[in-house]
BASE-564164 format. One record per residue: residue number from 0; chain; residue in three letters; x, y negated, z negated of N, C-alpha, C in turn. Coordinates in steps of 0.05 Angstrom, whole numbers, plus 5000, padded with zeros to 4 digits. Atoms other than C-alpha are relative to their C-alpha. Layout:
<seke NUM; 'A'; 'ALA'; <X; Y; Z>; <X; Y; Z>; <X; Y; Z>>
...
This chain:
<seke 0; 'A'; 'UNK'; <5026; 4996; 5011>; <0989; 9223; 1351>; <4997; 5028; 4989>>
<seke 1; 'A'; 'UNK'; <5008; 4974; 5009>; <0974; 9276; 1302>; <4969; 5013; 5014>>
<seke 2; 'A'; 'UNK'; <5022; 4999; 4995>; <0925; 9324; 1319>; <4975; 4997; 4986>>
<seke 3; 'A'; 'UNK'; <5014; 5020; 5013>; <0882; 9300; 1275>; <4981; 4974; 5005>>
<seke 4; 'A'; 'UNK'; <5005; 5028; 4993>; <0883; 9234; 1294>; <4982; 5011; 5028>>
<seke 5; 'A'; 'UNK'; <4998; 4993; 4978>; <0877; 9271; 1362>; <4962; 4999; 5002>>
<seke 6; 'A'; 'UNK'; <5031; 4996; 5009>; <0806; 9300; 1336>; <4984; 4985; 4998>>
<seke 7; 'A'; 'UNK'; <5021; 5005; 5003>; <0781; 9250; 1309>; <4990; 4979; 5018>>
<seke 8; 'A'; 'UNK'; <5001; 5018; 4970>; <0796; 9201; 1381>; <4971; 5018; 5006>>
<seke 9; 'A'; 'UNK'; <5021; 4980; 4982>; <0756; 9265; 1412>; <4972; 4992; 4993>>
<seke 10; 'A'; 'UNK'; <5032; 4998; 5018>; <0697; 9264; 1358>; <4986; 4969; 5004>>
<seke 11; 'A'; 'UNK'; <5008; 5032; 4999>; <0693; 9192; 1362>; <4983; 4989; 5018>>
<seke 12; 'A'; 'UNK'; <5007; 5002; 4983>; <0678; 9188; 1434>; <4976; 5018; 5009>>
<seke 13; 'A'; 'UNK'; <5023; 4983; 4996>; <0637; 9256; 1437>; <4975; 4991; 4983>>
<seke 14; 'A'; 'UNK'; <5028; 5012; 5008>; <0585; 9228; 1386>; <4979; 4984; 5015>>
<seke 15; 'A'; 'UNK'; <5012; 5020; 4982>; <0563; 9181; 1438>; <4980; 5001; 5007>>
<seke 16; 'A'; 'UNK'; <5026; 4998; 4988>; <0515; 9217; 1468>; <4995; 5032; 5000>>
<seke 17; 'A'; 'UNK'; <5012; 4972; 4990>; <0487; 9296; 1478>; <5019; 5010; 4976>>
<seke 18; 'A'; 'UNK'; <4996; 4981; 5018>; <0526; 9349; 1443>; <5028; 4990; 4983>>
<seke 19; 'A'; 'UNK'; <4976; 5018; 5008>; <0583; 9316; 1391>; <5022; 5017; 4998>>
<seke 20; 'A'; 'UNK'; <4976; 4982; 4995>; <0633; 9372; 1408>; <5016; 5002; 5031>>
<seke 21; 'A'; 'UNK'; <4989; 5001; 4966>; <0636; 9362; 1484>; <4998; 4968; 5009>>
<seke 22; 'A'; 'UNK'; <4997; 5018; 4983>; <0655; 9299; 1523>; <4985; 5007; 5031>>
<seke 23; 'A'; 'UNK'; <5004; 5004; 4978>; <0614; 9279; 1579>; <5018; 4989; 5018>>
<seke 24; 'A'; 'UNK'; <4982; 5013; 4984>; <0636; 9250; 1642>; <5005; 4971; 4985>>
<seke 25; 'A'; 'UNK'; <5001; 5029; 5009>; <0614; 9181; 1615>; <5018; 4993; 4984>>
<seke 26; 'A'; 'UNK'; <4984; 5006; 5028>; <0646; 9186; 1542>; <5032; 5020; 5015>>
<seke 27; 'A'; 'UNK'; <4965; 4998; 4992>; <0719; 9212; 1576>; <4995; 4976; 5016>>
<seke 28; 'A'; 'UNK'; <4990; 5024; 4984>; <0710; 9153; 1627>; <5006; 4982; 4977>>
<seke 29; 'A'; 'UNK'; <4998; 5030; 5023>; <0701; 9106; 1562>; <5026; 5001; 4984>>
<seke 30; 'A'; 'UNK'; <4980; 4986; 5013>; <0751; 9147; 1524>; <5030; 4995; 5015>>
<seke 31; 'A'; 'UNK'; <4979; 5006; 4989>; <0804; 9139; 1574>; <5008; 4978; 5003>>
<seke 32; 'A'; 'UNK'; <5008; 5021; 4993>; <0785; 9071; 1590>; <5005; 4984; 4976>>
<seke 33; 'A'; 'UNK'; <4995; 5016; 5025>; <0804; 9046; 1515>; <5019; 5010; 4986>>
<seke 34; 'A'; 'UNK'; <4973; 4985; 5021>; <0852; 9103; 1494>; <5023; 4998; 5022>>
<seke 35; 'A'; 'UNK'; <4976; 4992; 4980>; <0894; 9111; 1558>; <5001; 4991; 5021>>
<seke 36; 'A'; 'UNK'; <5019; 5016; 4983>; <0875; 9057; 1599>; <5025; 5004; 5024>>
<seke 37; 'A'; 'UNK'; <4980; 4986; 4978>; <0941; 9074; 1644>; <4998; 5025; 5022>>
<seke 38; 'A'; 'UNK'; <5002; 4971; 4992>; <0921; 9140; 1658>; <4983; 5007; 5036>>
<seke 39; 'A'; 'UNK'; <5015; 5005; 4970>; <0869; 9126; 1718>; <5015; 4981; 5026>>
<seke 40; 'A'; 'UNK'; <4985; 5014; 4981>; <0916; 9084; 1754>; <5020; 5020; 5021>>
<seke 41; 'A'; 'UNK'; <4988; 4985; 4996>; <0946; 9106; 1814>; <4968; 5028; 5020>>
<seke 42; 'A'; 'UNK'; <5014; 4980; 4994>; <0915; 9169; 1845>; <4984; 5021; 4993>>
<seke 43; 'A'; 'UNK'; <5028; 4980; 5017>; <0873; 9208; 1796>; <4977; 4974; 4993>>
<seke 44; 'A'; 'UNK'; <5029; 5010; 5005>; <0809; 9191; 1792>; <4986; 5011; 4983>>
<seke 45; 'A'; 'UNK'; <5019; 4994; 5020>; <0760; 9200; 1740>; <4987; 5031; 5008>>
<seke 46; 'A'; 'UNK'; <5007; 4968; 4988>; <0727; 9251; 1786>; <5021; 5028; 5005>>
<seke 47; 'A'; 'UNK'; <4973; 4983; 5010>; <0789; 9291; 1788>; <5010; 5012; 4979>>
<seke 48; 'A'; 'UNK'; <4983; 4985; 5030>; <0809; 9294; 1725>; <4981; 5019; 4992>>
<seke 49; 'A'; 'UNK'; <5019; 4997; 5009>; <0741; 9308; 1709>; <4996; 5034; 5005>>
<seke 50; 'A'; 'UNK'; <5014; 4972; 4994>; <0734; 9371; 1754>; <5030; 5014; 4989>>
<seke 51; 'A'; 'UNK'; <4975; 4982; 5014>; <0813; 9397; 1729>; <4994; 5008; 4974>>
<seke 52; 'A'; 'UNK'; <5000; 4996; 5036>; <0790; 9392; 1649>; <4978; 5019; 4997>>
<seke 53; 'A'; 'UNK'; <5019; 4996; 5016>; <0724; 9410; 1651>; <5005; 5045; 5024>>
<seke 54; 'A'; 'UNK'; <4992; 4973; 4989>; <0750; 9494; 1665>; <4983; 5019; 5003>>
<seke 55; 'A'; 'UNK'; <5022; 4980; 4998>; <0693; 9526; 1657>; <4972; 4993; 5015>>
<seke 56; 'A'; 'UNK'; <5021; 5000; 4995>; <0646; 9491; 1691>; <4974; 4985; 4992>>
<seke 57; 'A'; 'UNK'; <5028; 5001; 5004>; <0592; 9467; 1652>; <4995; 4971; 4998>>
<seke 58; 'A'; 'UNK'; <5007; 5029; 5000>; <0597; 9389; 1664>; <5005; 4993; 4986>>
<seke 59; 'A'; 'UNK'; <4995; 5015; 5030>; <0631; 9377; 1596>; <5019; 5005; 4991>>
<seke 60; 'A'; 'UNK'; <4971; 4993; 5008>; <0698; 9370; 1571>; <4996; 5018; 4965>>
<seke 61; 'A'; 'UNK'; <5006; 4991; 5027>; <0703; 9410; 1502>; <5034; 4997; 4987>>
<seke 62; 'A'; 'UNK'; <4983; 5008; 5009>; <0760; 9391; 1454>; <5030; 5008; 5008>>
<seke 63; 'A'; 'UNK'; <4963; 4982; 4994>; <0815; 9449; 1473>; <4998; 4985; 5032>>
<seke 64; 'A'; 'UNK'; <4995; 5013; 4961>; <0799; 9422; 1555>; <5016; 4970; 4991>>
<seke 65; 'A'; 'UNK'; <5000; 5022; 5009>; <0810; 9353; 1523>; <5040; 4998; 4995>>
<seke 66; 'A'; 'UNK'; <4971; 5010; 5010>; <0877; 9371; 1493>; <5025; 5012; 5035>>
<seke 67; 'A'; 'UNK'; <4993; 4997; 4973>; <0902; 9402; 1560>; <5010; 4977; 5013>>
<seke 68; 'A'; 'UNK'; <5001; 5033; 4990>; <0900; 9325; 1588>; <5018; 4997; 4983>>
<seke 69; 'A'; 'UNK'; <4972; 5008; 5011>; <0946; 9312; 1529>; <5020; 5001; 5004>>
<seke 70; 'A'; 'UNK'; <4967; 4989; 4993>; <1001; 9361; 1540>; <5005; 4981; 5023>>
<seke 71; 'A'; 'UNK'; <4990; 5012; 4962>; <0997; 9330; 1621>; <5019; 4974; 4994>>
<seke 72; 'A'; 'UNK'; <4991; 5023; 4999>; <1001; 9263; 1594>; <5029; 4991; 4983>>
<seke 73; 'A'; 'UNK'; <4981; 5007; 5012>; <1058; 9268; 1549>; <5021; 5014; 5002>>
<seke 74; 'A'; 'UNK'; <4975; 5004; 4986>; <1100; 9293; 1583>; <5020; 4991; 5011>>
């Protein structure tokens, strides 16, 4: 996936609801839940991931936290 493509997964999902640059918890649960539906299986939990991405704190993934999760996963 180009990043690009990457973006416009992100934007897609962030429009959903509140600020269309940051992912809530909700829109990454949905987001994961249709893009990477593998990913929650197993021992990470939503809540998990949730508190690893979101680095700063403020309850909201923002695109660069977002791609972080990528590198993990494609590895």
């Amino acid at each position: 996936m180009s990043s690009k493509e990457l973006k416009s997964l992100f934007e897609k999902y962030a429009a959903k609801e509140g600020d269309p640059n940051q992912l809530s918890k909700e829109e990454l649960r949905l987001l994961i839940q249709n893009e990477f539906p593998t990913l929650l299986k197993g021992p990470n939990t939503l809540e998990d991931l949730f508190k690893e991405l979101d680095k700063n704190g403020d309850g909201e993934v923002s695109f660069e936290e977002f791609q972080e999760l990528l590198k993990k996963i494609s590895q």
